[in-house]
N, C-alpha and C positions, 0 to 999 in steps of 0.2 A: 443799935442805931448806927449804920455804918457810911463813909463818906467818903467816896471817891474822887483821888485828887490826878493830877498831868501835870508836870512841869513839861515845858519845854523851850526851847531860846536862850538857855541856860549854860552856864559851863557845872562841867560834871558836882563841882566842890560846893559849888552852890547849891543844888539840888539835895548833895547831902546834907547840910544845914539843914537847907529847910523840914528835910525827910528825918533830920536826926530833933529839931525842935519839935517836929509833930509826936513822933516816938517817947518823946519825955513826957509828953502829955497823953496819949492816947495809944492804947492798943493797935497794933498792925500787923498789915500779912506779910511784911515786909520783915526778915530777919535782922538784925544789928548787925552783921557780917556784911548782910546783902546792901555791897557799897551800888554805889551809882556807876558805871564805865560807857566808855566814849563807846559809839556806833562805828563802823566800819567807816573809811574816809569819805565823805561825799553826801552820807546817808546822814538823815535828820534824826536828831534823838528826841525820844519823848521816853519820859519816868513816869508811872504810876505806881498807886499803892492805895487799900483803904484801909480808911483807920475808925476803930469803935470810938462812938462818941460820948457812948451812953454813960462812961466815969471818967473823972480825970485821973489820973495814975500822980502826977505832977506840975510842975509850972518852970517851962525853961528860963535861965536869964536870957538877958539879949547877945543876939547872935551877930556876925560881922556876913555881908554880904561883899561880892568883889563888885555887882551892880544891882539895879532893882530887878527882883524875879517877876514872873507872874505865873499864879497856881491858879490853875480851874478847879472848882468843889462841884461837886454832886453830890447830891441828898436830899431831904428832908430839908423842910425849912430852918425848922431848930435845929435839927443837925450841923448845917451850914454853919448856920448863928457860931454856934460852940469849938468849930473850925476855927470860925475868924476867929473867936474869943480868944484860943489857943493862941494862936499863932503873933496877937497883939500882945503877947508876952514878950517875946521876941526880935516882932520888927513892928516898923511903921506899918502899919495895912490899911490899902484902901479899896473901896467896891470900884470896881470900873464897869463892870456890866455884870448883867442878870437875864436869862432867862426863865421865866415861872412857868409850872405845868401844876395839873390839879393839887398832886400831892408833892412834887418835887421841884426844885429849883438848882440851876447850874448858876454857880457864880465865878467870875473873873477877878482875883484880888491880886493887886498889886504890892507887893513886897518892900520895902527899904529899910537902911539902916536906923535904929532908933535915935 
């Protein structure tokens, strides 16, 4: 049960938070090595990564943000679910948008400090 996330509008250190609290909970294709690095000057960055949702590995403490992120999810409904779940370990989270398809949903969740 896999869940596809983006950051982007982010500064790099932030991303790794977020990408490093996902890790403590969920399996990913994303190495522990594989930091986050700035784009070429000018160019937009966007990080992705997915993560199994199907077990939790762990539960992060709370994490320090420099400002509020915003992660898109992809997946499964329950999938999604267990994203946020996750990730309200962490930080503040909130839905800011949603779109639904038969079996999938992209979600919008806004990030902050707990």
């Amino acid at each position: 049960v896999q869940v596809a996330i983006t950051l982007d509008g982010c500064e790099k250190e932030d991303a790794q938070t977020v990408l490093a609290a996902l890790g403590t909970s969920f399996a990913s294709d994303r190495a522990p090595e594989d930091l986050p690095a700035d784009a070429p000057e000018g160019r937009p960055t966007v990080w992705s990564a997915t993560f199994d949702v199907s077990r939790t590995l762990g539960l992060p403490g709370p994490a320090h943000l420099s400002e509020p992120v915003t992660v898109t999810a992809q997946g499964g409904y329950r999938a999604v679910d267990r994203l946020r779940e996750g990730l309200a370990e962490a930080f503040a989270v909130r839905v800011v948008g949603t779109a639904s398809g038969d079996q999938e949903q992209e979600a919008r969740l806004r990030l902050e400090n707990q």
